[in-house]
N, C-alpha and C positions, 0 to 999 in steps of 0.2 A: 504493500500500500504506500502509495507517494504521496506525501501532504505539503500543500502550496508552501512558500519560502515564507510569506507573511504571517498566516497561520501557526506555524513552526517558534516562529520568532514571538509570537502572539504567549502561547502555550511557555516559551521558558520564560516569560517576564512573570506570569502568573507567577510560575513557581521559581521567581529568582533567588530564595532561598538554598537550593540548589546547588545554582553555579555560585553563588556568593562563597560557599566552601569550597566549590573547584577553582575556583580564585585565589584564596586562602591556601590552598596547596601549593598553587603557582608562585604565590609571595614567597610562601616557606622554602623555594624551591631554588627562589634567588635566578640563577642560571638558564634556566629551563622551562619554555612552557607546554611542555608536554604532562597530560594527565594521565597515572593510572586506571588501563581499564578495570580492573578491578574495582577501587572505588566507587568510577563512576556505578558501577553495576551494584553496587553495595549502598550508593544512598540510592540510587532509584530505585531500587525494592525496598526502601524505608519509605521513600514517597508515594511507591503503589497499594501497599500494606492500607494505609490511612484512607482509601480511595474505595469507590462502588466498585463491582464486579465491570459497569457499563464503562465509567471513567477510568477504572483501569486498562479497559484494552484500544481506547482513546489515546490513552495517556503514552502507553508501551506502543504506540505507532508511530509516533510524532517524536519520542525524545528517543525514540532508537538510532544509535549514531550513524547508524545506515541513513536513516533518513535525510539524519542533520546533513551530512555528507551531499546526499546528494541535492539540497538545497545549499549549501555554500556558507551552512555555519559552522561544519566541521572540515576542517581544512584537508587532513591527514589522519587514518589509520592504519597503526600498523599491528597489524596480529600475532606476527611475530616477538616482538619487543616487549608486545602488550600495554600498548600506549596508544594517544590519540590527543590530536590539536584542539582546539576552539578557533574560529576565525578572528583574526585582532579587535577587529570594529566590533563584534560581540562582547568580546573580552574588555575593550573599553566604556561599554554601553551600562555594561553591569559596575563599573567603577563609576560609572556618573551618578548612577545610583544611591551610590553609598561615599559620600568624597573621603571618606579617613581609609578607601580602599585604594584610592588615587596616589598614582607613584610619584613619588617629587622626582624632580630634576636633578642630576647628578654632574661635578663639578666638567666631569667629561660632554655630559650632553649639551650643558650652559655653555662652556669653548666650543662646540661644534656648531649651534645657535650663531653665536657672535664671529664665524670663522664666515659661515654661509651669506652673514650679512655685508663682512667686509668686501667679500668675493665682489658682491655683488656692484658695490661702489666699486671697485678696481676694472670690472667688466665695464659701468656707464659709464666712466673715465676716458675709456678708449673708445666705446663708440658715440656715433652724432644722434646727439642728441633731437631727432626730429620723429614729430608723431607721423608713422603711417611709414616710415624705413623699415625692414626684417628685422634688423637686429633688433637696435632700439625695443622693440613690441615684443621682442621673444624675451629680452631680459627683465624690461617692466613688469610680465608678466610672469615671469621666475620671481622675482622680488616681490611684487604682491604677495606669492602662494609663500615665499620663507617668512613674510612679515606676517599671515594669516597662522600658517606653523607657529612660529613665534610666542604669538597671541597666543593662541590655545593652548600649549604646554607652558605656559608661563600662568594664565589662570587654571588649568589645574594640579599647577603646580602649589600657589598659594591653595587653595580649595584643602588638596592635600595635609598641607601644614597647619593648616588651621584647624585640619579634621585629627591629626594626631596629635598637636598641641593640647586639645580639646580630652582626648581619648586618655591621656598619660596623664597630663596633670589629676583627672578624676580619681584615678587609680593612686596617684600618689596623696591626694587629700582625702579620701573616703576610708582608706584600708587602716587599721590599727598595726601600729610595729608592736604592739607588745605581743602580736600573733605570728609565729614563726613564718607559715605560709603565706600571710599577707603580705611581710615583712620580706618576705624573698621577691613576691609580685613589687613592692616596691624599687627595692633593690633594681631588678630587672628592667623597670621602668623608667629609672634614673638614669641606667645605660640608654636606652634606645633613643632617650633625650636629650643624649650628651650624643650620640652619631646624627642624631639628626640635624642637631645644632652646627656640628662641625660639618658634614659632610651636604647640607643640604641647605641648610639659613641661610649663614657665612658666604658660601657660593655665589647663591641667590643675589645678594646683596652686592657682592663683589660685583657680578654682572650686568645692575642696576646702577650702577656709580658711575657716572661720566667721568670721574679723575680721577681713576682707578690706570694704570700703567701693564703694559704689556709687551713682551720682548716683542711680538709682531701683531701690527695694526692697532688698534685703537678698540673699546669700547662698542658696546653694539650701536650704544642711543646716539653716541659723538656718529658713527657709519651712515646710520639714518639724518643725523642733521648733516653733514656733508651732503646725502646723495640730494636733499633738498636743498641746500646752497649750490649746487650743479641744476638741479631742474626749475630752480627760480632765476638763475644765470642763463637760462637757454630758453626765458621766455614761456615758459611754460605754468605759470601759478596755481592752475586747479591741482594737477602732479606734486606741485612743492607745498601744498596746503596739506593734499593727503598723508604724506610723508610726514610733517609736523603733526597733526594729527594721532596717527600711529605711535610716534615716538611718543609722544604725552598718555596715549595709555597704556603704553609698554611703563612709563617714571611713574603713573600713579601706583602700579603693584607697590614702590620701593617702599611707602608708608606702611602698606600691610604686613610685609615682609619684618620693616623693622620692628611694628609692635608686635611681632610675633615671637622674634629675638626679646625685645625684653619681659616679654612674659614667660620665655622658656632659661632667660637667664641664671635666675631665680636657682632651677631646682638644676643648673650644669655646676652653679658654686655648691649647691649642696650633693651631689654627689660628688664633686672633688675633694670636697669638706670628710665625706663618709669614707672614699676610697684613701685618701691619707689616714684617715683614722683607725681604719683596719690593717692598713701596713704599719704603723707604729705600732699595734696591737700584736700585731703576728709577731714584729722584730723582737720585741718586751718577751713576749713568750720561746721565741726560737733561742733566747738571751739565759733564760731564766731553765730553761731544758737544758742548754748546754753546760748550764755551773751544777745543775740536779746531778748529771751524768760523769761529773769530774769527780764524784763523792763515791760514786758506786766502784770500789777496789774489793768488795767481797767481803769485806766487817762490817759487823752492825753497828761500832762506835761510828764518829761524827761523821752520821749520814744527814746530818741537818744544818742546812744554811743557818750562818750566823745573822743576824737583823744587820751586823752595818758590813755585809758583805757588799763587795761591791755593783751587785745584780741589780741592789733595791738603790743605788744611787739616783735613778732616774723619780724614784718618788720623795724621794727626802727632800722636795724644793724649799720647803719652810722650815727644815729641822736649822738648827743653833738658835733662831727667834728669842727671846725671851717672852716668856707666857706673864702677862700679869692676872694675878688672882684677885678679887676686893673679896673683903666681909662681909658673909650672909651678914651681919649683924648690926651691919651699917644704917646711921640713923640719923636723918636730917631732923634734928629740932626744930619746934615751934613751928613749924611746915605740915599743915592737913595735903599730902600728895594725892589723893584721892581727890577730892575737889578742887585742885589746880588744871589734872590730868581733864577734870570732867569741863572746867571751863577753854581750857585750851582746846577740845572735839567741839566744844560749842562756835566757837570763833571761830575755827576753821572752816566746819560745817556751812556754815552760815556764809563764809566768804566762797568756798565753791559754789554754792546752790549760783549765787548770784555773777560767778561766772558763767554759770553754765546755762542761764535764762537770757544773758546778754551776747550770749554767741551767737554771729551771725552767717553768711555767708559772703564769699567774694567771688566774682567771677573773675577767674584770669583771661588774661588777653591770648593765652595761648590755645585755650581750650573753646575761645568762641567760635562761630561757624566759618568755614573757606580763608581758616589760619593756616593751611596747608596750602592749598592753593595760591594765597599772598606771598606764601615763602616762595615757592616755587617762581612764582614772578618774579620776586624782588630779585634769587638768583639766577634767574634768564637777563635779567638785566644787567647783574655786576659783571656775569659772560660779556655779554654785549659789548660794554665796555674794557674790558681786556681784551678780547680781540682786533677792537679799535686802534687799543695803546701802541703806540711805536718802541719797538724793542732800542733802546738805547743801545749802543757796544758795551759802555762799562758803566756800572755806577756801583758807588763807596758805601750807601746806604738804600738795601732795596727797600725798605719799609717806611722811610721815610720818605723816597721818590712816589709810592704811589699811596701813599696818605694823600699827599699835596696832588696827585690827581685825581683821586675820586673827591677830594674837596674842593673839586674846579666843579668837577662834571657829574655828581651826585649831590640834588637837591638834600635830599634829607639823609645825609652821611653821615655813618654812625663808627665807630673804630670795629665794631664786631665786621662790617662788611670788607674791612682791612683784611683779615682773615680769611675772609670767603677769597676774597679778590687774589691773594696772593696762591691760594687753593688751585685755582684756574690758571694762572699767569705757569707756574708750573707744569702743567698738565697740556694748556695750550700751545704756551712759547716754548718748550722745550727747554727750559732754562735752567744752568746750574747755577746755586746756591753754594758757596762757600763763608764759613765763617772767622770772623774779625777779630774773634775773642776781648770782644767789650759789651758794654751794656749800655743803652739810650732810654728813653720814656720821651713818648708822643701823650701829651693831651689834648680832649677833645671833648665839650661839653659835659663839663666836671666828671668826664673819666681821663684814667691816663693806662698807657699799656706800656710796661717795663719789657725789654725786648733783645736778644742776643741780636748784634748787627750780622747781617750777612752782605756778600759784596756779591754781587749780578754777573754774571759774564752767559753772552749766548751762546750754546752749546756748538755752532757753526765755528763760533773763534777759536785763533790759534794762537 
C-alpha cells in the first residue's frame, strides 16, 4: 500500500513524539545521522500497542519505512547494517518544533558563514556591476541565497540557545544538591553550560562583532556593508538598501546572543567555582592517603597521624591566633540591658518600616524602549566618522588627536564615544598602536579619562 507524501508527513506530525526520540538518538549520536532499525521498530510497537485494531493497521502502512522511502522522507535503508536515514528537511521540521532540539552553530560553521560571505564580495569586486549582465545576476543571486542561509541558521541558532539556556538553568534551580542524583543532574548541567558557553555563545558573538580581527578577510556584517558601498557606488540603491537591510538583522541577533551570555555566565563561574573545589578536595585527600600509607610498615605502634603533622597544615589557617575569652559573669551596673536592647529594635524598626514605604522606583535610561536601537545609531555614526578621518603618517598622541576630532564633528560628544571611536579606527584603518610609557588625562564635561599614551603609525609605513 503507497500512501500520498502529504498524508505521510501529515500522520508523523500527529505523532511527532516519535521522531522527537529518533532525534534525540541523532543528538546523542553527535557524528551520525543514521537510526537504528531496531529502535525504530521498538517505539512503533509502543505506539501501535496504545492504538485501535483499525488505527493500527492505518498507522503500520504509512510509518512503514518502506513507505516513508518511497515518499522521500526516508532517505536511505540499509538492511544490512540495520540502519536507516530521515530526510534533513524532516529532520529539521521536527527541531522547529521543539527549539531546545535546534542545533547551535558551531565555531567551524560561523567561519564557513562568514568565509561564503567574503567570497562573495571578492567575486562583485571583479565583476561589472550592471543589472541584466550573466555574471553580475548569477552572483547576486548566490549572495541572496548565502544571506537567506545566513538568516536562518543564525535564528535558529539563537532559538536554540535560548531553548537550552532555558532547559539547564531549570535543572540547575529546581533540583536539590543535598540529593545525590539530583546533585549529579546538576553537576552534568553545569558542564553542558560551560561547552555551550565556550563552544557556541563566545562564537556566536565573535561572528557578530564588526571589530573582531581575522588572519583573512574581514567580518561577515563589515563583507555585507562593503558589498553595499560597491552597489551604492554603481548606482544601484534598491540593491545597496537591501544589503543594509540584511546586515541590520543579521546585528540585531548580537543583543540576544549577548543577554544570553550573561545569563549563562552566572552558572560557567559557578561551575568553575565547583570544578576547583573538587580538585583541591581530591589533592587534600590524595595528600592525606599518601602520609596514611607512609605509616603502614606492618606494626600497630604509630599508625596514627600526629595533629601538627604536616598533612593538616593546609587547615591550621587561624591556629597561633590568640582566643580571647570574657566572663560568663560579666556585669554592667546600673544598666537594665533588656530594655535598652528593646528600645534600640524599636528605633530601628521604626526607621526601616519608613524606608521601606518611601521606596520608590527609577526608570533608567538604559532600560527605556529603542535604547538598543539608539546605541546602534549612535555607533553607525562614530563609524561614519572614522572612516571619514584622514589617516595622518605619525602622530605622538593618538587619543588626544581624535578627542579634538570628534569634538569638531560630534554635536553631542561624550569621552565614552573616544572609546568607541578609537575601537573602529583600529579595526578600520589598520592601525598600529605602540606605547609611550607615560600617562595624560583628557577632560571633558566634568569627566576626565587618565590614559597610557600611544603613538599612531599606519601599518603601510616603513
Amino acid at each position: 500500500m503507497i500512501v500520498a507524501t502529504d498524508k505521510s508527513l501529515i500522520t508523523m506530525i500527529e505523532h511527532k513524539d516519535l521522531f522527537f526520540k529518533l532525534i534525540d538518538i541523532i543528538d546523542r549520536q553527535n557524528s551520525s545521522d543514521e537510526i537504528p532499525l531496531q529502535i525504530y521498530n521498538q517505539l512503533l510497537r509502543g505506539l501501535l500497542e496504545k492504538q485501535s485494531d483499525v488505527e493500527q493497521r492505518r498507522l503500520r502502512a504509512i510509518l512503514n519505512l518502506e513507505n516513508l522511502h518511497r515518499a522521500d522522507l526516508v532517505i536511505e535503508i540499509d538492511s544490512n547494517r540495520g540502519v536507516f536515514v530521515l530526510a534533513s528537511f524532516v529532520v529539521e521540521m521536527f527541531r522547529h518544533f521543539d527549539r531546545r532540539r535546534l542545533r547551535e552553530l558551531s565555531s567551524a560553521q560561523l567561519e564557513d558563514l562568514r568565509r561564503r560571505l567574503q567570497e562573495s564580495l571578492d567575486q562583485l569586486s571583479k565583476s561589472p556591476l550592471v543589472l541584466g549582465d550573466r555574471v553580475f545576476d548569477d552572483q547576486l543571486e548566490l549572495l541572496r541565497e548565502r544571506i537567506r542561509t545566513t538568516h536562518v541558521k543564525m535564528r535558529d541558532n539563537v532559538s536554540s540557545l535560548l531553548g537550552q539556556a532555558e532547559r539547564l538553568s531549570e535543572i540547575i534551580e529546581q533540583n536539590e544538591l543535598d540529593n545525590l542524583e539530583q546533585s549529579i543532574q546538576v553537576s552534568k548541567a553545569l558542564e553542558q553550560i560551560d561547552q555551550i558557553y565556550q563552544y557556541h555563545v563566545l562564537p556566536t558573538l565573535q561572528f557578530l562583532n564588526e571589530r573582531e580581527t581575522f588572519k583573512e578577510g574581514q567580518p561577515a556584517l563589515t563583507s555585507l556593508r562593503y558589498i553595499a558601498n560597491l552597489l551604492d557606488t554603481a548606482q544601484l540603491p534598491e540593491l545597496s538598501q537591501q544589503m543594509k537591510y540584511a546586515s541590520a538583522s543579521l546585528r540585531s541577533y548580537a543583543s540576544d546572543v549577548e543577554k544570553i551570555r550573561r545569563s549563562l555566565e552566572r552558572y560557567v563561574r559557578q561551575n568553575t567555582k565547583q570544578r576547583m573545589q573538587y580538585n583541591a578536595i581530591e589533592a587534600a585527600f590524595n595528600d592525606l592517603l599518601h602520609s596514611v600509607r607512609c605509616l603502614q610498615d606492618g606494626s600497630l605502634k604509630n599508625n596514627l597521624l600526629r595533629y601538627d603533622d604536616p598533612v593538616f597544615s593546609i587547615g591550621q589557617l587561624f591556629s597561633g591566633l590568640r582566643v580571647i575569652r570574657y566572663s560568663t559573669r560579666l556585669e554592667w551596673h546600673g544598666k537594665d540591658q533588656r530594655l535598652l536592647f528593646d528600645e534600640f529594635l524599636r528605633v530601628k524598626l521604626d526607621q526601616l518600616s519608613r524606608n521601606k514605604s518611601e521606596t520608590g522606583t527609577v526608570d533608567l535610561e538604559a532600560e527605556t524602549e529603542g535604547f538598543d536601537w539608539q546605541q546602534q545609531i549612535r555607533k553607525e555614526k562614530i563609524r561614519l566618522l572614522v572612516s571619514e578621518w584622514q589617516t595622518p603618517n605619525v602622530c605622538d598622541d593618538f587619543h588626544r588627536m581624535m578627542h579634538e576630532y570628534l569634538l569638531v564633528r560630534l554635536s553631542d560628544y561624550e569621552l565614552s564615544d573616544l572609546l568607541e571611536a578609537m575601537k573602529w579606527c583600529v579595526a578600520e584603518k589598520k592601525l598600529q598602536l605602540k606605547p609611550a610609557f607615560c600617562q595624560r588625562v583628557i577632560k571633558h564635561k566634568r569627566f576626565e579619562l587618565t590614559y597610557f599614551v600611544n603613538v599612531m603609525e599606519p601599518i603601510h609605513a616603513s
